[in-house]
N, CA, C and O atoms as a MOPAC input file, in Angstrom:
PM7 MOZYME 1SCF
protein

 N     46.23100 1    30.22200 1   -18.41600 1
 C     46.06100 1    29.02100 1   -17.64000 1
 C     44.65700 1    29.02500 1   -17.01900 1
 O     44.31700 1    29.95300 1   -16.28600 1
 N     43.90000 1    28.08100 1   -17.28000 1
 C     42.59600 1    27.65800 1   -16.70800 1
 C     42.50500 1    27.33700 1   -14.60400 1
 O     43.44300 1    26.83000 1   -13.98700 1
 N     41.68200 1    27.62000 1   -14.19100 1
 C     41.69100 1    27.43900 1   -13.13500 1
 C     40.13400 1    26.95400 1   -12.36900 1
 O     40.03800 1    26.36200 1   -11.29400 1
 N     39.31000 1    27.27300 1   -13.01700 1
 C     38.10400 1    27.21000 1   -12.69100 1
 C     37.16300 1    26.68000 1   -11.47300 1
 O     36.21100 1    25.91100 1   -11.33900 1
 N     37.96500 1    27.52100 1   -10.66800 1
 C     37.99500 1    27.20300 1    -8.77400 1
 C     37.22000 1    28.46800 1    -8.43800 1
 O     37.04400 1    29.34800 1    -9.28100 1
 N     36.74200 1    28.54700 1    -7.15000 1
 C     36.09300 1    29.39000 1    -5.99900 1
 C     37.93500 1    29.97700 1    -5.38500 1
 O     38.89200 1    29.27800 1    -5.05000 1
 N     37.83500 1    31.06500 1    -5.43600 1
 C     38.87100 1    31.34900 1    -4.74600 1
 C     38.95100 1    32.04900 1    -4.04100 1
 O     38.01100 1    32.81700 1    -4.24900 1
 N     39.91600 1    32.63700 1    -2.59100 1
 C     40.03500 1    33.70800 1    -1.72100 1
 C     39.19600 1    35.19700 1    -2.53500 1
 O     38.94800 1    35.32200 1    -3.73400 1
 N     38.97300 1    35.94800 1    -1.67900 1
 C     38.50500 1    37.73100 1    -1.82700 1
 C     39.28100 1    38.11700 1    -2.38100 1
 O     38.98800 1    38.67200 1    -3.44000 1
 N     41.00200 1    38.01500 1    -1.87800 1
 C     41.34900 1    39.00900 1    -2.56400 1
 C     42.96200 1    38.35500 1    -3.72700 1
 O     43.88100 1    38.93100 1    -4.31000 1
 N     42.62100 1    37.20600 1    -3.58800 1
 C     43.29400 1    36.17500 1    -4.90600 1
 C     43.04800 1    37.01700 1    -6.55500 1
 O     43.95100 1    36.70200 1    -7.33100 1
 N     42.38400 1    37.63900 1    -6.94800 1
 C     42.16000 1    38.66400 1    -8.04000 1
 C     43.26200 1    39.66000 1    -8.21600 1
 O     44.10700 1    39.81000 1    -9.09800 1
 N     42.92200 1    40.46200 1    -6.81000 1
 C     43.82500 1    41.72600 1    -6.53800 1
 C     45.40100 1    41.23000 1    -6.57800 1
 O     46.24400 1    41.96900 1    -7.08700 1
 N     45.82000 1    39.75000 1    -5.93200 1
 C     46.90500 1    39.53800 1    -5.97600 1
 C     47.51100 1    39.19000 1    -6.87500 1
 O     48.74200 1    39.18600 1    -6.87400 1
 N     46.77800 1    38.80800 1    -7.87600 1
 C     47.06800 1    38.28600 1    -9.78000 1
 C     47.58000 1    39.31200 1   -10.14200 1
 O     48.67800 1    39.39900 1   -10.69100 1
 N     46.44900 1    40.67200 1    -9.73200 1
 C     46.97200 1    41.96800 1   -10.68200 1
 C     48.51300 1    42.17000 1   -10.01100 1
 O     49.56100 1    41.77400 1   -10.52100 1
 N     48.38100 1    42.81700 1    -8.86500 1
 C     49.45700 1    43.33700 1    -8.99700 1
 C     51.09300 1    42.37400 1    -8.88000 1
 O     52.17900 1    42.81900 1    -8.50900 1
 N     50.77800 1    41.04200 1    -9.31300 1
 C     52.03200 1    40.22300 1    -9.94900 1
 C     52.45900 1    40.52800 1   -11.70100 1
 O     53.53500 1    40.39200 1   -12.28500 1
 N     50.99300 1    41.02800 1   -12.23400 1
 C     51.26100 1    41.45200 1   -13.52400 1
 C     50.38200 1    40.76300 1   -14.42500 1
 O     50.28400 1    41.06300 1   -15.61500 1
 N     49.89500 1    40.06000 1   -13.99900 1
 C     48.93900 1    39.11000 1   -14.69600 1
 C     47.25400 1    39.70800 1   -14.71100 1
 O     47.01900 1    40.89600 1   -14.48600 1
 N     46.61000 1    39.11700 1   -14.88400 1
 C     45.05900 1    39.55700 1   -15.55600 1
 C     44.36500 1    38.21700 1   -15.36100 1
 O     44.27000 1    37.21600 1   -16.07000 1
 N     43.77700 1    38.64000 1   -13.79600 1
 C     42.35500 1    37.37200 1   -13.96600 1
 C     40.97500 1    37.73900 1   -14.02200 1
 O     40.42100 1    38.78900 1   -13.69700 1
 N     40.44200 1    36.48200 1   -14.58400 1
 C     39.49300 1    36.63100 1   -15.62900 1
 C     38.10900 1    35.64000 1   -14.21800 1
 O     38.08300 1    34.47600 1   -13.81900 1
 N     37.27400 1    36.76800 1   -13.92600 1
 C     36.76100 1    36.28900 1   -12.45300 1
 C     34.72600 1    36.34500 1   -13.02400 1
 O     34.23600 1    36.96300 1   -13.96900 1
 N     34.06100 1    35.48300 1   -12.03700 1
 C     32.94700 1    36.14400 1   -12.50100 1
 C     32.36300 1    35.93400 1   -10.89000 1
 O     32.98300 1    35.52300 1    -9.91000 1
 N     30.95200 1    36.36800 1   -11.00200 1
 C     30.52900 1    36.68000 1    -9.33000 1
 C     29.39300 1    35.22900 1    -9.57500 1
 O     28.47500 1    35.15400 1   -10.39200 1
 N     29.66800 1    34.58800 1    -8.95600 1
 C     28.68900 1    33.22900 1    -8.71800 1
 C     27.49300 1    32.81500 1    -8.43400 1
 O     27.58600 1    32.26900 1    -7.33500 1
 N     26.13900 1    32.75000 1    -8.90000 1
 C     24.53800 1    32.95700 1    -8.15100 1
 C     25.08500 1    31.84800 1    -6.43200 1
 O     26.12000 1    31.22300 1    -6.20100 1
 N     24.01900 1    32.02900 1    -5.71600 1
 C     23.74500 1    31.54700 1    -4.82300 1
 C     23.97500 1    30.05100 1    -4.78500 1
 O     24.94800 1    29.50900 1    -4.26000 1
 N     23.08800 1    29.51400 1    -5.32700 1
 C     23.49900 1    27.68100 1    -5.97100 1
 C     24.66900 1    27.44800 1    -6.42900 1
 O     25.24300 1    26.52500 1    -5.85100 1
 N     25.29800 1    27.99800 1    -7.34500 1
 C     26.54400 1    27.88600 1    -7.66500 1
 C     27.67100 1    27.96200 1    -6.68800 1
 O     28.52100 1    27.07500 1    -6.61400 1
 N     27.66900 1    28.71100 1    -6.16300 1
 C     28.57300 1    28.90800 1    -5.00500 1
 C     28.18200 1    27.82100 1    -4.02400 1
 O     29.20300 1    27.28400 1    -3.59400 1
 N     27.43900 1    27.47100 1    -3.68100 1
 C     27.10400 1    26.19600 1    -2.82200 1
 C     27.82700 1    25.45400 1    -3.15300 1
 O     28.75700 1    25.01900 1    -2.47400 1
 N     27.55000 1    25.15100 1    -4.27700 1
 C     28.38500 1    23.94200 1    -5.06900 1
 C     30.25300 1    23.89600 1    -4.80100 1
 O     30.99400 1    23.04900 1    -4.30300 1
 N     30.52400 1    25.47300 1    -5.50900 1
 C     31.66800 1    25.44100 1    -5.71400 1
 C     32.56600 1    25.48200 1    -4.08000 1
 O     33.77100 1    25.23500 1    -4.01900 1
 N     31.83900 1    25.78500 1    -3.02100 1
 C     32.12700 1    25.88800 1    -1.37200 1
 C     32.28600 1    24.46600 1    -1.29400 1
 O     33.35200 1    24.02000 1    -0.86900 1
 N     31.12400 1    23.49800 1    -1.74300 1
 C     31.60800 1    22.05800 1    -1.20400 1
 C     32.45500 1    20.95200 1    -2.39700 1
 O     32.86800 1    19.79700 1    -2.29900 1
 N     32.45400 1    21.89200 1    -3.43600 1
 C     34.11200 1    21.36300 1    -4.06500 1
 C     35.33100 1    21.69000 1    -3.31200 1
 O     36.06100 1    20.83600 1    -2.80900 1
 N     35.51100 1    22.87600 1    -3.25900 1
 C     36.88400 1    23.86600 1    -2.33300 1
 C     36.63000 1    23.14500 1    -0.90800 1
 O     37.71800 1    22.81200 1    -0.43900 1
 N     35.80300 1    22.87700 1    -0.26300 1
 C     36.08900 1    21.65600 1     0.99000 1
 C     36.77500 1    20.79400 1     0.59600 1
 O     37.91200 1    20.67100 1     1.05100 1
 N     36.32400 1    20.01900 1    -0.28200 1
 C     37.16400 1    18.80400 1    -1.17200 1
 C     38.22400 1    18.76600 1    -1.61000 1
 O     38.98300 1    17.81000 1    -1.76900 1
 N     38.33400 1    19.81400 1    -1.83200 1
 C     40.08000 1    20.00500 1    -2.46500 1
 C     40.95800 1    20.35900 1    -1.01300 1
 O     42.04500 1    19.89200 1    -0.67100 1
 N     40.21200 1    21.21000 1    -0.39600 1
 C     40.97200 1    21.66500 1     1.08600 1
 C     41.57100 1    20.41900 1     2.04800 1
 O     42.59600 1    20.20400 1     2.69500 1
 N     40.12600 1    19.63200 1     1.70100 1
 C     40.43800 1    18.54200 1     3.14000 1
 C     41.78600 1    17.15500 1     2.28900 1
 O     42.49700 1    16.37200 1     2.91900 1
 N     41.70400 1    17.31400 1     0.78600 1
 C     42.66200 1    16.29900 1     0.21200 1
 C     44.23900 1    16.80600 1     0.50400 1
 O     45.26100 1    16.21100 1     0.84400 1
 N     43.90200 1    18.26800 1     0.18400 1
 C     45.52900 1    18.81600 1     0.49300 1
 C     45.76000 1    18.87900 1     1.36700 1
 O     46.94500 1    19.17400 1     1.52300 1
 N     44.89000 1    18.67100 1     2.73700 1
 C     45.72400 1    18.61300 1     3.90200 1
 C     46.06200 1    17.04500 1     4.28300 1
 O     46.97200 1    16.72700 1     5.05000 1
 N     45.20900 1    16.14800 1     3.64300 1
 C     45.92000 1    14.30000 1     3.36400 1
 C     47.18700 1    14.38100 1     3.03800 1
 O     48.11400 1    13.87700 1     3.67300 1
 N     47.25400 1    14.90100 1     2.22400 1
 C     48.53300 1    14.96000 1     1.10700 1
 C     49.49600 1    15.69200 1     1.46700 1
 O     50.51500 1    15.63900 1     0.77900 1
 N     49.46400 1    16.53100 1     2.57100 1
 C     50.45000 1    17.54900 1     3.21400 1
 C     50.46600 1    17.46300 1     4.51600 1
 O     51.59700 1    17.44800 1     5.00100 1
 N     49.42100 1    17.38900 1     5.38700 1
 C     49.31600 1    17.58400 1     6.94300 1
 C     49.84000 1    18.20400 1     6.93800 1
 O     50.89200 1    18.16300 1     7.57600 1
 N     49.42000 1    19.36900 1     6.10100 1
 C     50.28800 1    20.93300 1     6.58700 1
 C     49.09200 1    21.83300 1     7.42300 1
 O     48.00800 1    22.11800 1     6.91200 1
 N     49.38100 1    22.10700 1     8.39700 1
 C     48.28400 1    22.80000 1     9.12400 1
 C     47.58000 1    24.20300 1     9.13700 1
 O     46.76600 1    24.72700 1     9.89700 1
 N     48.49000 1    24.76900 1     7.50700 1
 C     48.00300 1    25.89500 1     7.03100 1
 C     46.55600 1    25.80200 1     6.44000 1
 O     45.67100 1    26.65700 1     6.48900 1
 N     46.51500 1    23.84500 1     5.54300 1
 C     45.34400 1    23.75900 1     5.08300 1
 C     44.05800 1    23.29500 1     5.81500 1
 O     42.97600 1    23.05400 1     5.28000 1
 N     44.45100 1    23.18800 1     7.49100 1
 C     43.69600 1    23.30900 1     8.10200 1
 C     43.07400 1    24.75600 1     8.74100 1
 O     42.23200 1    24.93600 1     9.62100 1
 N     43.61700 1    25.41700 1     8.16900 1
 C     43.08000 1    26.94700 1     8.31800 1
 C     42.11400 1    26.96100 1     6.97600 1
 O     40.90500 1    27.19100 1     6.97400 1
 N     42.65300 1    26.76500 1     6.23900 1
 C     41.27300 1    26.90200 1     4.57100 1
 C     40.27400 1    26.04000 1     4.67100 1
 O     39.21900 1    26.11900 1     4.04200 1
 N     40.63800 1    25.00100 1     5.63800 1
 C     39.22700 1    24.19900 1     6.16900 1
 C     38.27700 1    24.99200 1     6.24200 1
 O     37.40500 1    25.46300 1     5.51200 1
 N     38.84400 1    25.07900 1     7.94800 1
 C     38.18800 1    26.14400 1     8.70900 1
 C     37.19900 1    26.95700 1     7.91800 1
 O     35.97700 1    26.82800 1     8.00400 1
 N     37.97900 1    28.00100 1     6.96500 1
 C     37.60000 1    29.11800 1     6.03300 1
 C     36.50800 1    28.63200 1     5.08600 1
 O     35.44500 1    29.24100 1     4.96000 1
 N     36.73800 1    27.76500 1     4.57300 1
 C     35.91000 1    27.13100 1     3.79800 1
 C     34.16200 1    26.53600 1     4.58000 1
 O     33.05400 1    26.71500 1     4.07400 1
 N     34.48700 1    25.81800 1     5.92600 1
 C     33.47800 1    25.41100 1     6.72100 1
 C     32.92900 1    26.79200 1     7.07500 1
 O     31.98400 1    27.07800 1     6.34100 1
 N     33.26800 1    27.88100 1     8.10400 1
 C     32.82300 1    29.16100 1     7.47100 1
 C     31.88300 1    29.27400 1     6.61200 1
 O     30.70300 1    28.95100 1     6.47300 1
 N     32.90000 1    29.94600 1     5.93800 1
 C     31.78100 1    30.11200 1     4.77000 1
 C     30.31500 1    29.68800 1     4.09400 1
 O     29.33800 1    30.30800 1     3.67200 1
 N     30.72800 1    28.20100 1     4.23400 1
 C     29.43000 1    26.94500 1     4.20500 1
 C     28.42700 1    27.24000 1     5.06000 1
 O     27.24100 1    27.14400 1     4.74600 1
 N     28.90100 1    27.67100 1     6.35200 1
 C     28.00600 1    28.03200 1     6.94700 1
 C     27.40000 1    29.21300 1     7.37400 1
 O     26.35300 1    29.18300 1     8.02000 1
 N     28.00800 1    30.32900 1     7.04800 1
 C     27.39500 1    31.61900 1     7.32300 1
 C     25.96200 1    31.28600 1     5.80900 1
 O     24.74700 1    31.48700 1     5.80500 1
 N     26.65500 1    30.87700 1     5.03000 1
 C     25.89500 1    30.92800 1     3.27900 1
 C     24.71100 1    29.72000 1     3.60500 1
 O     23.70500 1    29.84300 1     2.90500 1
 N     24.69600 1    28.31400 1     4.79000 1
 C     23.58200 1    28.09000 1     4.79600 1
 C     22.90100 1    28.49900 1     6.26100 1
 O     22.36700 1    27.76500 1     7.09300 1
 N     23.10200 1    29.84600 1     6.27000 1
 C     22.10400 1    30.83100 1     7.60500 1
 C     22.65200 1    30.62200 1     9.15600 1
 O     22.13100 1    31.29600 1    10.04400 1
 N     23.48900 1    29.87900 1     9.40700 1
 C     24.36500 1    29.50700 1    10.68300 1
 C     25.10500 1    30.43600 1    10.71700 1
 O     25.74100 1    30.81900 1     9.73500 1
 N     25.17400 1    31.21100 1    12.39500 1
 C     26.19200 1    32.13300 1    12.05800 1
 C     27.59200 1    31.59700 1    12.79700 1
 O     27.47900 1    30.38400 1    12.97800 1
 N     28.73300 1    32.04500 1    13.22800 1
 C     30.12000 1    31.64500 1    13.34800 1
 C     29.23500 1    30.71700 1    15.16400 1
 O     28.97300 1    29.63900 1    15.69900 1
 N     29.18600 1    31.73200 1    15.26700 1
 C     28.92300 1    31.71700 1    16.90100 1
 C     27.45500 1    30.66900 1    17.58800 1
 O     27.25500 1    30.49300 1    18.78900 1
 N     26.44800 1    30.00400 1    16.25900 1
 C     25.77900 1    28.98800 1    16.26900 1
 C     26.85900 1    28.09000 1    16.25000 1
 O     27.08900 1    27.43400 1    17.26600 1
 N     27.65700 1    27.94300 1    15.10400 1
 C     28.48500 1    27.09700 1    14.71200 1
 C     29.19700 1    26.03900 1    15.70900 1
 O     29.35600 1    24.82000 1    15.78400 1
 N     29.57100 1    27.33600 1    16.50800 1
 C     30.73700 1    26.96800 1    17.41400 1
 C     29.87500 1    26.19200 1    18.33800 1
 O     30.06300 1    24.99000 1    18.52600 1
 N     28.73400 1    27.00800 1    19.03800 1
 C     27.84700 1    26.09600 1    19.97600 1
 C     27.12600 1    24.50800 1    19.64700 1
 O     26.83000 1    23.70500 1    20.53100 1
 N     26.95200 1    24.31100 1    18.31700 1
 C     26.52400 1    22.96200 1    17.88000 1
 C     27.82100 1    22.20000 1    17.89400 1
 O     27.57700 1    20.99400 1    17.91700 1
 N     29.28300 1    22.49400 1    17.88800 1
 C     30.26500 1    22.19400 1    18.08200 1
 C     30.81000 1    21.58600 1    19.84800 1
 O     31.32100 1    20.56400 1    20.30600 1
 N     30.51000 1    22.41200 1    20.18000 1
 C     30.32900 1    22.32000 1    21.54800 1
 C     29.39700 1    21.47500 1    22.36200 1
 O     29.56900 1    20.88500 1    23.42900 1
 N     28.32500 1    21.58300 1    21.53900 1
 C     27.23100 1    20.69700 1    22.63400 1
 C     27.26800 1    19.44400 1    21.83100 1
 O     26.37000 1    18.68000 1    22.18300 1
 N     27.92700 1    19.03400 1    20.97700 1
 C     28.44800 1    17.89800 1    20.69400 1
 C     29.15300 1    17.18200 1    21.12800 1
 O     28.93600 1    15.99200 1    21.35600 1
 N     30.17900 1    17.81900 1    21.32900 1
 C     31.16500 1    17.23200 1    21.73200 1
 C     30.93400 1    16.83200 1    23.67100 1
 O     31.07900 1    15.74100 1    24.22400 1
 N     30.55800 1    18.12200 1    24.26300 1
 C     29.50400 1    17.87700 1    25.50200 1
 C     28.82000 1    16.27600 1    25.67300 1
 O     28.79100 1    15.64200 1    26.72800 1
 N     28.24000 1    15.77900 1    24.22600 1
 C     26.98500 1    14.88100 1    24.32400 1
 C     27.68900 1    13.65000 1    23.70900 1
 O     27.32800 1    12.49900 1    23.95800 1
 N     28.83700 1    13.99900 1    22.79400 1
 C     29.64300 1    12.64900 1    22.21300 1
 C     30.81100 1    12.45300 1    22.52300 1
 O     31.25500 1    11.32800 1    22.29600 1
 N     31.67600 1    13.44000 1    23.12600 1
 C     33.03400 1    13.62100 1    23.30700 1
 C     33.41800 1    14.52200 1    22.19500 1
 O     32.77200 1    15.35700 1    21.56300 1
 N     34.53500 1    14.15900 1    22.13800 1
 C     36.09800 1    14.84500 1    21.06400 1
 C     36.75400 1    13.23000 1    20.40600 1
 O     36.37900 1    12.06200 1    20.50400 1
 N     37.64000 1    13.76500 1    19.88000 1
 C     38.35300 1    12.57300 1    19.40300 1
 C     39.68300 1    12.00200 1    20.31800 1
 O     40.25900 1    10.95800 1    20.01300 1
 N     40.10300 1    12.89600 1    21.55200 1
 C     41.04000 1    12.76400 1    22.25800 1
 C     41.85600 1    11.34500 1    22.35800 1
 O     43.01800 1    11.07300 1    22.05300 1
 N     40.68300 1    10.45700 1    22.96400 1
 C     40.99800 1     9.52100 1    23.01700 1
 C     41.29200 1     8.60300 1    22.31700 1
 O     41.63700 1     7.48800 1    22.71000 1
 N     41.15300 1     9.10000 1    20.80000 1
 C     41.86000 1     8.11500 1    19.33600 1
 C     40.98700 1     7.06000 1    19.73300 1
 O     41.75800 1     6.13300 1    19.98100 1
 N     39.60200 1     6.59400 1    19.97400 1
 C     38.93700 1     5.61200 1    19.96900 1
 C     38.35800 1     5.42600 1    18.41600 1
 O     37.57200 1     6.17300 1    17.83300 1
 N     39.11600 1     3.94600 1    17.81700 1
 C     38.25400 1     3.45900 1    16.46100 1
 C     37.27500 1     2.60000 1    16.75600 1
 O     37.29200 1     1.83300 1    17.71900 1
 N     36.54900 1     2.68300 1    16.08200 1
 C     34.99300 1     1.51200 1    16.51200 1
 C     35.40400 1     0.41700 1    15.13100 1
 O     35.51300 1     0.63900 1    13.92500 1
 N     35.57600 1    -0.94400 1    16.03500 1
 C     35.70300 1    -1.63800 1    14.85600 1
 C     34.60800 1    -2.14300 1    14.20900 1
 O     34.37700 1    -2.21500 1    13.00200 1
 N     33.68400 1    -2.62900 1    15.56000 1
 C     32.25500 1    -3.09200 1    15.02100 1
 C     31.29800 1    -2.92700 1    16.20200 1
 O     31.59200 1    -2.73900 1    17.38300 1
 N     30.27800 1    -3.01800 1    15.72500 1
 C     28.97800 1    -3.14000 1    16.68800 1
 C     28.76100 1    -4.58200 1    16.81900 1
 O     28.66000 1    -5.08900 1    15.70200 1
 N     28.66500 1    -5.33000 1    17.66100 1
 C     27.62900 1    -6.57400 1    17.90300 1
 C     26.37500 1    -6.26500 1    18.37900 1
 O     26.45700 1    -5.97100 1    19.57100 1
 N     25.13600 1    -6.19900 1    17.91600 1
 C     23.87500 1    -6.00100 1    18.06100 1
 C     23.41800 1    -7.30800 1    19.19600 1
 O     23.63000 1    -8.52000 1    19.18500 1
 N     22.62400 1    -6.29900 1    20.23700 1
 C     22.07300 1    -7.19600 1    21.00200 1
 C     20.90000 1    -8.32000 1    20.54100 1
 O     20.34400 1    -8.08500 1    19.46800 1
 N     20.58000 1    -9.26100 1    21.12300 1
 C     19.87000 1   -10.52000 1    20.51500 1
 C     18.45100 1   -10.08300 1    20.45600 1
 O     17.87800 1    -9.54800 1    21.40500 1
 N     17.98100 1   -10.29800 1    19.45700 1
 C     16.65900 1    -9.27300 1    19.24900 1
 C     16.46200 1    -8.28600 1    18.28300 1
 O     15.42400 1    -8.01600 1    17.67800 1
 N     17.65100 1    -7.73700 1    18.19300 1
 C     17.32800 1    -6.03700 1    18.02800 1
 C     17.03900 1    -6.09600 1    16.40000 1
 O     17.55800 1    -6.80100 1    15.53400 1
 N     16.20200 1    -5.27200 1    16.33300 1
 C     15.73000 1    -5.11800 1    14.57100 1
 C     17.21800 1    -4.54900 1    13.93500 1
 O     18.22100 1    -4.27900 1    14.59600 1
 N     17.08500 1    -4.47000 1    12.73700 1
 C     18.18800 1    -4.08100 1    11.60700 1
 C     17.96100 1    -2.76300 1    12.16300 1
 O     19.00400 1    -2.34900 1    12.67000 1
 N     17.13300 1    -2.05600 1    12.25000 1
 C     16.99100 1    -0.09800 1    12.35900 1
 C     17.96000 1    -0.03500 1    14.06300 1
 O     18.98700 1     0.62200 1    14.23400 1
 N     17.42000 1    -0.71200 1    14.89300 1
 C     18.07000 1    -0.69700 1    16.47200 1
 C     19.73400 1    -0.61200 1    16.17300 1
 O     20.37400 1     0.18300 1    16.86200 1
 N     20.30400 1    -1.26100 1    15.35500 1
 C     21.62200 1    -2.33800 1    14.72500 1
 C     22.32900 1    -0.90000 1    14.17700 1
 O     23.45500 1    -0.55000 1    14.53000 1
 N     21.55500 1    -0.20800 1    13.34300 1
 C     22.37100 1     1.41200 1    13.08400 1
 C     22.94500 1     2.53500 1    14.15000 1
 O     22.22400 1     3.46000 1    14.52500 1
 N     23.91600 1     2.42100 1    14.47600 1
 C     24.69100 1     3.66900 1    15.57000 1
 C     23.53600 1     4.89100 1    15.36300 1
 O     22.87400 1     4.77200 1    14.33100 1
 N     23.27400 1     5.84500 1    16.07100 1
 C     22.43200 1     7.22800 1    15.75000 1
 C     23.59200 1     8.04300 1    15.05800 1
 O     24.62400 1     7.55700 1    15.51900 1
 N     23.91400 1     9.02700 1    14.19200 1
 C     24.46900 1     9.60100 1    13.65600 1
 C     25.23700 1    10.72300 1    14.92800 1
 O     26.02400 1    11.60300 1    14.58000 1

């Protein structure tokens, strides 16, 4: 059976000793980039599709990863997390933005929210 996914450390070891034989290779740098922000993709659909909050742990794992691999370490992470939320909030309050009405004047660039 084909699988051709990024998978857990020790997802190999657990093939073997079920009896089976996987067939693994070690990924360059770019590649693995890639295959980290596929496995986000698949992570964040199965937790659509489940709201099971286990696959919000492989998030997690996955965001990790993404980021130790682009030079952020856990503990940057957390602080750009933080002083965000500090500077924008959280989502607590379930606020949806339906629209902007742009003040009278304002150029098309003014009219874009800041990210």
């Amino acid at each position: 059976m084909r699988y051709n996914k990024l998978v857990r450390d020790k997802i190999p070891e657990i093939i073997t000793r079920r009896g089976d034989r996987p067939v693994t290779q070690v990924l360059d740098a770019n590649v693995y980039r890639q295959e980290l922000r596929r496995k986000l993709q698949e992570e964040v659909t199965e937790f659509v599709e489940s709201e099971n909050a286990e696959e919000l742990a492989d998030i997690l794992e996955v965001v990790y990863a993404l980021a130790v691999d682009g030079g952020v370490s856990l503990s940057q992470l957390e602080e750009m997390r933080k002083q965000k939320r500090r500077e924008k909030g959280g989502f607590d309050q379930r606020i949806f933005l339906a629209e902007i009405i742009p003040k009278q004047g304002a150029s098309e660039f003014q009219k874009l929210p800041k990210p």
